[in-house]
C-alpha positions as CSV (number, residue, x, y, z in Angstrom):
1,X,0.0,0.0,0.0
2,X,1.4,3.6,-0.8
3,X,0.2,6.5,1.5
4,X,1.1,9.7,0.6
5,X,0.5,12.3,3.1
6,X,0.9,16.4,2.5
7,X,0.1,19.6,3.5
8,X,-1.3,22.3,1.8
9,X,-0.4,25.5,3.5
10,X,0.9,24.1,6.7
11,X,3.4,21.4,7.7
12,X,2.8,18.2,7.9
13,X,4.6,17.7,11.9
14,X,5.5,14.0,12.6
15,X,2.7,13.9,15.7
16,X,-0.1,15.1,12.0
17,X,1.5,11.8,10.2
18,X,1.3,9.5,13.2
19,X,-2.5,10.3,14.1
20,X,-3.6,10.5,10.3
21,X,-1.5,6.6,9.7
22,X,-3.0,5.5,13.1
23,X,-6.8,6.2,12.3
24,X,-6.4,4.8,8.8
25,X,-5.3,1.9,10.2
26,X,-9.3,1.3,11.4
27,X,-10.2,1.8,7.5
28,X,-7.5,-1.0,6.2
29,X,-8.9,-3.7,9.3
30,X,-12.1,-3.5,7.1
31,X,-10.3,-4.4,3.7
32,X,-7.4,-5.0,2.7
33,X,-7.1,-4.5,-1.0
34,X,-6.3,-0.9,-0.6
35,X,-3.9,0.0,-3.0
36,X,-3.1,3.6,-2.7
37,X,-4.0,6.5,-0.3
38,X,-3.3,9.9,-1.1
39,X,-4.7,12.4,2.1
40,X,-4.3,15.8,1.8
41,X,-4.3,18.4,4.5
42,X,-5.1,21.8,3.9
43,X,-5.6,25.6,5.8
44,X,-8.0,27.8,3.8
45,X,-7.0,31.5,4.5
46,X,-9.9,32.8,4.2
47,X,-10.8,34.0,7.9
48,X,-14.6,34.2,7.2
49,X,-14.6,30.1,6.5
50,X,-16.4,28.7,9.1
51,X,-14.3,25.3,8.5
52,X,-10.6,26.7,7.9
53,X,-9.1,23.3,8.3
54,X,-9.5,20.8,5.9
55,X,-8.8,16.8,5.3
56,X,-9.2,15.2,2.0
57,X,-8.4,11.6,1.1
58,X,-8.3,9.6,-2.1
59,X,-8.0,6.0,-1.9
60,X,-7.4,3.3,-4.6
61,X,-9.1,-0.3,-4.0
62,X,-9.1,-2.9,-6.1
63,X,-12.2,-2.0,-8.7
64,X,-12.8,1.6,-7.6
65,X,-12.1,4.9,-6.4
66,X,-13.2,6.3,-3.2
67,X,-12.9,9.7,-1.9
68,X,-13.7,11.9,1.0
69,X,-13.5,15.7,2.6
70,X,-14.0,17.2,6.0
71,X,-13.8,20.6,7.2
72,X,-13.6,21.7,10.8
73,X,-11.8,23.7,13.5
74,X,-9.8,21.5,14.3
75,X,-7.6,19.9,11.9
76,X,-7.5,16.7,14.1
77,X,-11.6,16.7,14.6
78,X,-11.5,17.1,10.6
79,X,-9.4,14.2,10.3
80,X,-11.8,12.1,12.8
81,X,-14.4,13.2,10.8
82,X,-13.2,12.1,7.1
83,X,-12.3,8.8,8.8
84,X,-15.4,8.1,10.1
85,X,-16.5,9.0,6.2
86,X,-13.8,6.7,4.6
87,X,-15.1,3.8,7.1
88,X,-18.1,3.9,6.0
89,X,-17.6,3.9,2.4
90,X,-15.1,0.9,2.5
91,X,-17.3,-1.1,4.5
92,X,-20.4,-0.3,1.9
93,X,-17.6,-1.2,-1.3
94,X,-17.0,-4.5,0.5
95,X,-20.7,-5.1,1.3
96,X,-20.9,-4.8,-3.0
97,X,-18.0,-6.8,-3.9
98,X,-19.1,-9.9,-1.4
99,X,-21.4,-12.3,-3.6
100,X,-24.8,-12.6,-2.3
101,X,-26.6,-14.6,-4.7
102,X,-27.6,-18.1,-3.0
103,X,-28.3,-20.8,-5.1
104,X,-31.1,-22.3,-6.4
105,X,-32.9,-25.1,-4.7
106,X,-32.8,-26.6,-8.0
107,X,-28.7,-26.9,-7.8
108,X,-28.7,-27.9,-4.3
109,X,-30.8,-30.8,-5.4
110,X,-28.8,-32.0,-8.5
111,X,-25.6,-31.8,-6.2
């Protein structure tokens, strides 16, 4: 898996990358195909923004894309947030890929 990690208008500390790489670690327990993840953190300068800190994350499975933003405060409430986001769209991806079709009485009976 490649994770990419940067910062848009700020610096990306060591104590950011360790809290970002620890709550995507509850988004890869769920699958495992993830290929790439690309999460960017940004600060909008804008001072009338009501959500000045921003998380945005891109992330490559096996058959699709998935992406997801948050806005808050708090850069590391933003970061909750878009995980909590991310969760539930790999969850729902893995829901789709599982097959759910049961077979036929018919087959069962032959077999």
């Amino acid at each position: 898996m490649n994770l990419t990690i940067s910062g848009h208008h700020l610096e990306v500390t060591p104590a950011l990358r360790g809290y970002v790489i620890q709550k995507l670690d509850r988004v890869m327990r769920h699958f495992d195909q993830v290929v790439d993840v690309r999460v960017l953190l940004s600060v909008e300068k804008q001072k009338e923004k009501e959500g000045r800190q921003r998380a945005e994350c891109n992330i490559h499975v096996k058959g699709s894309d998935l992406f997801a933003e948050s806005a808050s405060q708090d850069l590391y409430a933003a970061v909750d947030d878009l995980v909590d986001k991310l969760d539930r769209q790999v969850v729902r991806h893995k829901d789709r890929l599982q097959d759910h079709h049961h077979s036929s009485a018919k087959r069962e009976m032959m077999n």
